[in-house]
ZAKOLZA-826097 format. One record per residue (C-alpha): residue in one letter; chain; x, y, z. Coordinates in Angstrom, 2 decimals. Example, Ala and Ser with C-alpha at 12.3 -4.5 7.8 and 13.67 -1.06 7.14 Angstrom:
REM ZAKOLZA-826097
[a A [12.30 -4.50 7.80]]
[s A [13.67 -1.06 7.14]]
//
This chain:
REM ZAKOLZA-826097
[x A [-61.38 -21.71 -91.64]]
[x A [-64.03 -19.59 -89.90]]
[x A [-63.52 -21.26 -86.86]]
[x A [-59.99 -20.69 -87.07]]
[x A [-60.69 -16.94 -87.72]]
[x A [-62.66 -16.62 -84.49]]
[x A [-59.48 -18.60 -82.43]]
[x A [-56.73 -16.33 -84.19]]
[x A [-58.88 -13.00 -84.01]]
[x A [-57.39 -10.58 -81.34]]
[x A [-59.69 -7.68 -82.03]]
[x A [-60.66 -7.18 -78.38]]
[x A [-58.05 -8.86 -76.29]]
[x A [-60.20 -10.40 -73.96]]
[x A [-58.94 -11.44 -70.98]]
[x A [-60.02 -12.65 -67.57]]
[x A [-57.65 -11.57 -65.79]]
[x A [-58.05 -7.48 -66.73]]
[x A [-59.62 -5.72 -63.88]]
[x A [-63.35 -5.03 -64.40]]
[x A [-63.67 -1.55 -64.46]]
[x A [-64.14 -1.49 -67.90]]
[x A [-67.05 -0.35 -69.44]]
[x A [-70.02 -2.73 -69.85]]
[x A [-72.23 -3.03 -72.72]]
[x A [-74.62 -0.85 -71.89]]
[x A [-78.44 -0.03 -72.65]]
[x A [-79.45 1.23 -76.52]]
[x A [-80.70 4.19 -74.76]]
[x A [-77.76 5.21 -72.53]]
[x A [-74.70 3.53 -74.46]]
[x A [-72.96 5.58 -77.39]]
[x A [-73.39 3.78 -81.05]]
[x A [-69.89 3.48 -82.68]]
[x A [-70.33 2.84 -86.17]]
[x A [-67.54 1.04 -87.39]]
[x A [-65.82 -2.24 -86.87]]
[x A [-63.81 -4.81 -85.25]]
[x A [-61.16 -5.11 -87.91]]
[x A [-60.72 -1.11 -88.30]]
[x A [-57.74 1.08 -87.54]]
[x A [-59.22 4.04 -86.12]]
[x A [-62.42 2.45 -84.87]]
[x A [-59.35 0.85 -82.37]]
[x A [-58.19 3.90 -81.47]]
[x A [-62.02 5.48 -80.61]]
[x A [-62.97 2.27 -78.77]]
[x A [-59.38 2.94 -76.17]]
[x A [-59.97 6.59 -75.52]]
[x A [-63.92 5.44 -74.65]]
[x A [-63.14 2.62 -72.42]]
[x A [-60.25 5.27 -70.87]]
[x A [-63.09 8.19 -69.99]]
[x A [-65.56 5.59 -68.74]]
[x A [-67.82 6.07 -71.59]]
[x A [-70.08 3.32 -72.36]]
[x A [-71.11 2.33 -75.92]]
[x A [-71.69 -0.42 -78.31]]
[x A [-70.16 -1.54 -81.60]]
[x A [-72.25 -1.29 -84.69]]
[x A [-70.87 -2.79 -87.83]]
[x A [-70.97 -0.48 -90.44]]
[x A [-72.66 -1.66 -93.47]]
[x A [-74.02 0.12 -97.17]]
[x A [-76.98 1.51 -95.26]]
[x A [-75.52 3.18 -91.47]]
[x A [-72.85 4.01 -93.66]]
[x A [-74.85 6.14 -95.78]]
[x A [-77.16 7.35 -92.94]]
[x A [-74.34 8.38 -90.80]]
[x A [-73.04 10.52 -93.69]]
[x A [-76.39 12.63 -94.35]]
[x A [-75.22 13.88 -90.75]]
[x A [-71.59 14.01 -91.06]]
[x A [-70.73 14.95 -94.40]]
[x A [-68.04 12.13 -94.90]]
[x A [-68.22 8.35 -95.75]]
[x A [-65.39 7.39 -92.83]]
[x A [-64.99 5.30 -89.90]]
[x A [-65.51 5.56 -87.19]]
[x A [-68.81 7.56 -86.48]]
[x A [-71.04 7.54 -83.01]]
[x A [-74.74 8.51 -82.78]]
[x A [-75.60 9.47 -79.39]]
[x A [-78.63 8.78 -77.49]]
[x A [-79.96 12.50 -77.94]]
[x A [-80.03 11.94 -81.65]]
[x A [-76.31 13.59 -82.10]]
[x A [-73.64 12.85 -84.10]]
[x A [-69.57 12.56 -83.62]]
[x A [-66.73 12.02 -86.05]]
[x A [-62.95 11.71 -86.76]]
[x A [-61.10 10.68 -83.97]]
[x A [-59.22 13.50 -83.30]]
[x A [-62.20 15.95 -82.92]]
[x A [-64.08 13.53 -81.09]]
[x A [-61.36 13.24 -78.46]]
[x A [-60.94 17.47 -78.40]]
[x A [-65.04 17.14 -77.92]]
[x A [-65.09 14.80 -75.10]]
[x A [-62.70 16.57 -73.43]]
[x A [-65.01 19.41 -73.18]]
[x A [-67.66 17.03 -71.48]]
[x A [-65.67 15.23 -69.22]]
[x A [-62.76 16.68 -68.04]]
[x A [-61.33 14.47 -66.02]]
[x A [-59.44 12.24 -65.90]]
[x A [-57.92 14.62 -68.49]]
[x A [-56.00 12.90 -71.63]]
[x A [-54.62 16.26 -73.03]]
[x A [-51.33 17.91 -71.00]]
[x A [-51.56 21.17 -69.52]]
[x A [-48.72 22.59 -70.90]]
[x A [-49.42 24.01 -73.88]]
[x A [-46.28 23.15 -75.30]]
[x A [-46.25 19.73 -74.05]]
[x A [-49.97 19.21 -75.57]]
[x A [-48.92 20.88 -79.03]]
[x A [-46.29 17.49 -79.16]]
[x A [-48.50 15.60 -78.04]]
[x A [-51.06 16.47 -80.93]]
[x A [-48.50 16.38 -83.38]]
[x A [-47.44 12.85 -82.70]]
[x A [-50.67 11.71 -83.09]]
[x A [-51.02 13.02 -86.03]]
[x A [-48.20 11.32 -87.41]]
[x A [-49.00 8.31 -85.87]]
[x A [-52.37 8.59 -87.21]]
[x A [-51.49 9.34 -90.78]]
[x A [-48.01 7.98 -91.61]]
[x A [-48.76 4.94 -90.14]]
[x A [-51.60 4.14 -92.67]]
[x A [-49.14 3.02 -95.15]]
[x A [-47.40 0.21 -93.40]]
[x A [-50.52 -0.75 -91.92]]
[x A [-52.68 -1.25 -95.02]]
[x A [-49.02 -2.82 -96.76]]
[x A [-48.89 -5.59 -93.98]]
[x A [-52.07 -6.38 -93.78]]
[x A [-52.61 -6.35 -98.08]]
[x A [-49.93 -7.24 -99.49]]
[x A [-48.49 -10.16 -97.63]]
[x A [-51.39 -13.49 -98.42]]
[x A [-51.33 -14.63 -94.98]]
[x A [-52.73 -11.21 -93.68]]
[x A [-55.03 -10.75 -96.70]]
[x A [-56.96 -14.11 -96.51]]
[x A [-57.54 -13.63 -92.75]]
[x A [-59.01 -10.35 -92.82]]
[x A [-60.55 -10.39 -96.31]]
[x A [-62.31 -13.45 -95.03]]
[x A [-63.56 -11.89 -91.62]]
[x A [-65.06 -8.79 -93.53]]
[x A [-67.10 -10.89 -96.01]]
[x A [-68.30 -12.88 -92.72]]
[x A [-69.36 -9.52 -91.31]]
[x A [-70.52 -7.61 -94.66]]
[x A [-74.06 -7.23 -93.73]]
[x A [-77.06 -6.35 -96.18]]
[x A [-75.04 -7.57 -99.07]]
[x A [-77.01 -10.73 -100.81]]
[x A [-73.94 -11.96 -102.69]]
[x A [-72.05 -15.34 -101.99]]
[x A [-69.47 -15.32 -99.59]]
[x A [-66.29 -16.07 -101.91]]
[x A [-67.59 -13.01 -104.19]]
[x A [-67.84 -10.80 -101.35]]
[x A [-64.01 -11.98 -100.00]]
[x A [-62.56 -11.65 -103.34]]
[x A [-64.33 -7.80 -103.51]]
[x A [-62.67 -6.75 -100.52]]
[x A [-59.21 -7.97 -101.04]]
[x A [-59.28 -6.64 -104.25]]
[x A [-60.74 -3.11 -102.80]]
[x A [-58.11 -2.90 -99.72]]
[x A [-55.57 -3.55 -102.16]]
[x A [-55.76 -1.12 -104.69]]
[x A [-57.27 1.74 -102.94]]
[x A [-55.04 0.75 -99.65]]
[x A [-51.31 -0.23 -101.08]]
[x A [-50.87 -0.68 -105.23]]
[x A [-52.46 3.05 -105.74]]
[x A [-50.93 4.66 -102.48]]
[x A [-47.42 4.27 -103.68]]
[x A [-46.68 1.10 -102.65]]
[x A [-44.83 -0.87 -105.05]]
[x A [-41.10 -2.72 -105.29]]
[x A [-39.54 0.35 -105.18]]
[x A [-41.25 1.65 -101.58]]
[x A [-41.86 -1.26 -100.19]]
[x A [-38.78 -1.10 -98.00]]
[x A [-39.09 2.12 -97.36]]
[x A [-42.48 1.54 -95.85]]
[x A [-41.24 -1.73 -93.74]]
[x A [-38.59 0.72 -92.38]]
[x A [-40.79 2.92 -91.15]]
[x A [-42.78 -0.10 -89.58]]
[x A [-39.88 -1.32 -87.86]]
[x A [-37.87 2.01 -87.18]]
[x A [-41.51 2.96 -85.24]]
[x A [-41.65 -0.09 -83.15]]
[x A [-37.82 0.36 -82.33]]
[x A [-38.27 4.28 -81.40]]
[x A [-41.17 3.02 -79.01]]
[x A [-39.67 -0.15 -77.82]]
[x A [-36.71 2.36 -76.01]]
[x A [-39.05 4.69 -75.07]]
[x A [-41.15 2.19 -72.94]]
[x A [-37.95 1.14 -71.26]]
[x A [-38.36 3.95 -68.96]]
[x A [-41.89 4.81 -68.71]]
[x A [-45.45 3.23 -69.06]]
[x A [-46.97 5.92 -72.11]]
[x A [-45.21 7.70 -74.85]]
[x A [-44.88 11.05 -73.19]]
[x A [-44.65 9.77 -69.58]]
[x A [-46.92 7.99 -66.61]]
[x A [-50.11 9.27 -67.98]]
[x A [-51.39 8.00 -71.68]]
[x A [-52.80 11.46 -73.56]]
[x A [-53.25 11.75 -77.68]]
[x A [-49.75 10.57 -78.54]]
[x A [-50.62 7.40 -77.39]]
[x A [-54.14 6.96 -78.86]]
[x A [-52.78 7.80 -81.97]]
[x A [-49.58 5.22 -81.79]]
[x A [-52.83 2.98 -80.65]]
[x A [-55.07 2.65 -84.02]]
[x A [-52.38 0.96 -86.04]]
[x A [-50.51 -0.92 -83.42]]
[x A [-53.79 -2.75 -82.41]]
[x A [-55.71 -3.84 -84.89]]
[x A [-53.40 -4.06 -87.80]]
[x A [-50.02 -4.32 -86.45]]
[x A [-50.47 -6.55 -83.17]]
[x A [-53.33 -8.63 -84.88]]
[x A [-52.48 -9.45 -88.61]]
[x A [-49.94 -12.17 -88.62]]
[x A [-47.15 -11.35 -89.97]]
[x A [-46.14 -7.58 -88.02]]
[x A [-47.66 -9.23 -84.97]]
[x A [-45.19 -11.83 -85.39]]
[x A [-42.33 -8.41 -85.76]]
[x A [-43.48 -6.89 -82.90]]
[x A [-43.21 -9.79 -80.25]]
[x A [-40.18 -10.69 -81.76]]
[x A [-38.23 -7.39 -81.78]]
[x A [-40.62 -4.83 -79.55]]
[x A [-41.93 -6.69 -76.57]]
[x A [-42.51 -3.39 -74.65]]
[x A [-44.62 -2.21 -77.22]]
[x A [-46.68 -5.81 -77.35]]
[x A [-47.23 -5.23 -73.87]]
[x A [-48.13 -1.22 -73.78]]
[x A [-51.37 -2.31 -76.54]]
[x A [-52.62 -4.48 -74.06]]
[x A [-52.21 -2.16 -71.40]]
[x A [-53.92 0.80 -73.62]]
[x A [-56.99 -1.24 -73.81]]
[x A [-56.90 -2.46 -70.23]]
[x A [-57.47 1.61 -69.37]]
[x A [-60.26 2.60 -67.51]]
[x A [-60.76 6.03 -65.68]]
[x A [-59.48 4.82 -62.42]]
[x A [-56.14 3.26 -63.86]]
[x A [-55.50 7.38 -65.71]]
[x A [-56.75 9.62 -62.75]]
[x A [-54.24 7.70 -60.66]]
[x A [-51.29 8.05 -62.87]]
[x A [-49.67 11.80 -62.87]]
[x A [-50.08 13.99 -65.25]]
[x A [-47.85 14.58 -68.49]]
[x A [-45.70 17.29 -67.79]]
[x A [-42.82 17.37 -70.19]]
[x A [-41.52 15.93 -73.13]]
[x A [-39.02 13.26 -71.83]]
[x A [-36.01 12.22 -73.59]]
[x A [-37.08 8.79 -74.25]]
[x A [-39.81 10.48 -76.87]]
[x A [-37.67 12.91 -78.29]]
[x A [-36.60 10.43 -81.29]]
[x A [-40.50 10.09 -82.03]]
[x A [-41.03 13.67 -82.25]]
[x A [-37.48 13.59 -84.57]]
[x A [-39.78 11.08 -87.06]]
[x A [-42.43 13.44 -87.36]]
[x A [-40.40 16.34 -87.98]]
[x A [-38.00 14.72 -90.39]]
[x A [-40.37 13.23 -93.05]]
[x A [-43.84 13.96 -92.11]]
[x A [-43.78 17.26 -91.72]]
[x A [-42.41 17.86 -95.33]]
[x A [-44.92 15.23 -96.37]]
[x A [-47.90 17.48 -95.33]]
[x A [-45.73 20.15 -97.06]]
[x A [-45.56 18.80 -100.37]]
[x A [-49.40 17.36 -100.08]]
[x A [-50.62 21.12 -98.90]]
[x A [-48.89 22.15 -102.05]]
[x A [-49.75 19.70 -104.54]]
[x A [-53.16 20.87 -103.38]]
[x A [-53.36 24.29 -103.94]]
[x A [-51.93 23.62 -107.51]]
[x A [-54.89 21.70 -108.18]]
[x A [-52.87 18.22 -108.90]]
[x A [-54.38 14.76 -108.84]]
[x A [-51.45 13.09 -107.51]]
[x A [-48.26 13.76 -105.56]]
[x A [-44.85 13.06 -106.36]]
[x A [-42.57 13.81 -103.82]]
[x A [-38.86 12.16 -103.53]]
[x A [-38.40 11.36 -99.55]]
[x A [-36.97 8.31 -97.72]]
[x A [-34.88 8.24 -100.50]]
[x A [-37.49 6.81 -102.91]]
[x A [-39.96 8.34 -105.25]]
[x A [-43.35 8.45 -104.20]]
[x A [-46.80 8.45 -106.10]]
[x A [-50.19 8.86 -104.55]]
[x A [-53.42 10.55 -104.70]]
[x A [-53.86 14.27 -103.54]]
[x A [-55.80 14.01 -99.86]]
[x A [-57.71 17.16 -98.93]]
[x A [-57.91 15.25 -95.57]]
[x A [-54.37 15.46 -94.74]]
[x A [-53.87 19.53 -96.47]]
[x A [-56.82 19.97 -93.44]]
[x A [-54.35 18.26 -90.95]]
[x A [-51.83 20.39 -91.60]]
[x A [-53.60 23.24 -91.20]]
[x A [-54.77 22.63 -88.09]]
[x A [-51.30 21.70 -86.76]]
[x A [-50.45 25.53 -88.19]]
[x A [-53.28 26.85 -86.34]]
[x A [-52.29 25.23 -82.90]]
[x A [-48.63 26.34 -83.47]]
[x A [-50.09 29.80 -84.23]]
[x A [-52.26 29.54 -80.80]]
[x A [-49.09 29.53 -78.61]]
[x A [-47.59 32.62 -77.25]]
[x A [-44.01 33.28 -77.90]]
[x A [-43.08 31.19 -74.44]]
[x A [-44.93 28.03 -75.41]]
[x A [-43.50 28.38 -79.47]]
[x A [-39.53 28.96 -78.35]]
[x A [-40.57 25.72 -75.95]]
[x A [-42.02 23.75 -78.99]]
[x A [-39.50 24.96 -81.25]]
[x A [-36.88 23.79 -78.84]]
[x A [-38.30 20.58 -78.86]]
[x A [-38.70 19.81 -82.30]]
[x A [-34.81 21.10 -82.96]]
[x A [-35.20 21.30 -86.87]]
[x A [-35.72 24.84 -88.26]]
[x A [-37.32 23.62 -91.03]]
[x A [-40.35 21.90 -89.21]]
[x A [-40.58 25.25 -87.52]]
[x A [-40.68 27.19 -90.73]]
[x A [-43.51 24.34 -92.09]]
[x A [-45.60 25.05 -89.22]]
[x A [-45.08 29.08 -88.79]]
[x A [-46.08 29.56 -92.73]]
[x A [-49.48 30.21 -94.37]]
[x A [-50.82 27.62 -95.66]]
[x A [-50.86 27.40 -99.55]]
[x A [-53.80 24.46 -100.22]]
[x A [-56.31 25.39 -97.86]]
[x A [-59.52 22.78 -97.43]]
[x A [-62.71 23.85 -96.04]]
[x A [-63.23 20.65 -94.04]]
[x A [-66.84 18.77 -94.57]]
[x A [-67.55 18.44 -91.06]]
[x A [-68.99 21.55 -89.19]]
[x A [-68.33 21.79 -85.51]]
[x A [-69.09 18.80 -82.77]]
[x A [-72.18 17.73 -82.24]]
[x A [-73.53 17.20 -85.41]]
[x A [-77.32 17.84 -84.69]]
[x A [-79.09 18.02 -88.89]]
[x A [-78.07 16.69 -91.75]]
[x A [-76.37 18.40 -94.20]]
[x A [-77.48 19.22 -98.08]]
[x A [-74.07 18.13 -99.48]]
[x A [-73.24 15.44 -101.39]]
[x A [-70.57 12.84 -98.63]]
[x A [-67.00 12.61 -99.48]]
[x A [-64.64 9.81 -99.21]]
[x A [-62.78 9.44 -96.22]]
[x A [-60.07 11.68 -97.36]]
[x A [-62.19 13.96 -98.18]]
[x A [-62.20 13.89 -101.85]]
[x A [-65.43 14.67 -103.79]]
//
């Protein structure tokens, strides 16, 4: 079965026919160490934007120990997290991509509208977050998924002395409860998370009938985000990877072409300039449930609840309060905040829902003081980690 693992696992799409300016592995001294994994959702979406900006690093499995070591520095137990040669630390994605920006300008990945790069952010966003559901649901709940990639983490669960069947049956069990049975998944949302699978993959499949990247010739965060869960959960696991050839070939074919980026193939294309029409229907998804979603999480929050409950999709939903996603929010509100009056009528324009507006112009009401101070990370901090959605 192992062997068979190795044959069906897509991780890295490698290819012989993708041109070769991609990075290279690259020295322990020069190359960036990306603590995560092969199998993991956002450690996808980190590995893209670094092979876009020419940045060379090297996979390191995360295991008990680096995971605990990273977060002395970082302040959070999530993946994925890079150490850099000069003794530095990075995390979450989206700050890590804002950071490298800073450093390497060009080929840029963020628009230079402001208005343009406000969308831009808040797709990935959504992609990043509301996503997660389906994702973990695919790859959990259906046995064909689960014995694949339950099996491939106990192959790669390192430093753990306990047979291999135990250490399977420990992470199926894990990714299943924390992942799908206690994140509201059940037989009442199921569907409701499917659709938003497959109304995703139909949204994008149009769009990439008339250009190359979500927003236009040139792939910026939009795309990254759209990236972690349609690589490694929903183009590899079986059974969405089997959806997605089947009804969204476009979309099949714009994951390879993500990770076939290098800094040659993005200086060439031209920048993102506008929000096209073919995206507008993405940016409708975001407005029209996750929006309120961050909404009724920000407040849930502030009232000091567990859980939420929150009726949307038209089904009731049940999950844990996550500080991490009250935090996302709030940045979105301090972005929209940023623009001048132009840039909001232009983003307000674009969003076309008055409510979104109004979620995004008001204060927020369940604010989080994130866990991770500003990029580089250079000491470690005093504080006990928290989870990866922040929770303590």
């Amino acid at each position: 079965m192992l062997a068979g693992i190795e044959q069906l696992r897509p991780w890295r799409f490698h290819s012989t026919n993708v041109p070769m300016a991609l990075p290279q592995p690259a020295a322990a001294e020069t190359a960036w160490a990306v603590y995560g994994g092969d199998e993991s959702y956002y450690t996808g979406k980190l590995e893209a934007y670094l092979r876009a900006k020419g940045i060379a690093y090297r996979v390191v499995p995360f295991s008990p120990r680096n995971r605990r070591r990273a977060a002395r520095y970082t302040g959070v137990m999530q993946a994925p997290q890079v150490e850099r040669p000069d003794g530095s630390w990075l995390v979450d994605t989206t700050a890590i991509i804002d950071y490298v920006e800073t450093l390497h300008a060009e080929p840029a990945i963020h628009p230079r509208s402001p208005s343009v790069r406000f969308i831009s952010r808040l797709l990935e966003d959504f992609a990043d977050e509301w996503l997660w559901r389906p994702a973990m649901h695919y790859r959990w709940s259906y046995p064909d998924s689960a014995r694949l990639v339950s099996r491939w983490l106990a192959a790669h669960l390192t430093g753990v002395p306990v047979p291999f069947t135990a250490k399977r049956l420990y992470w199926y069990a894990r990714q299943w409860w924390w992942f799908v049975r206690d994140d509201g998944v059940n037989a009442r949302t199921r569907t409701a998370v499917e659709a938003t699978y497959h109304q995703t993959l139909a949204t994008l499949e149009s769009c990439f009938a008339d250009q190359p990247f979500v927003l236009g010739a040139r792939p910026c965060a939009a795309d990254f985000g759209f990236f972690a869960s349609m690589f490694r959960h929903f183009a590899c696991d079986p059974t969405p990877s089997q959806i997605m050839r089947d009804t969204a070939p476009r979309v099949f074919a714009w994951v390879g072409r993500m990770w076939s980026l290098h800094p040659g193939a993005v200086a060439a294309a031209a920048p993102v300039e506008m929000v096209p029409d073919a995206a507008r229907p993405l940016v409708a998804e975001a407005t029209g449930v996750y929006l309120p979603y961050l909404q009724a999480m920000a407040t849930a929050h502030g009232e000091r609840q567990k859980r939420l409950q929150l009726h949307l999709q038209d089904v009731d939903w049940d999950e844990p309060v996550k500080p991490y996603r009250v935090w996302c929010l709030a940045e979105l509100r301090r972005r929209y905040g940023e623009l001048d009056d132009r840039d909001r009528t232009e983003v307000d324009e674009i969003l076309g829902d008055a409510r979104a507006s109004a979620i995004l112009a008001a204060a927020d009401d369940g604010v989080v003081d994130g866990p991770i101070p500003a990029l580089p990370i250079r000491h470690p901090k005093g504080s006990p980690p928290r989870d990866s959605w922040w929770r303590e």
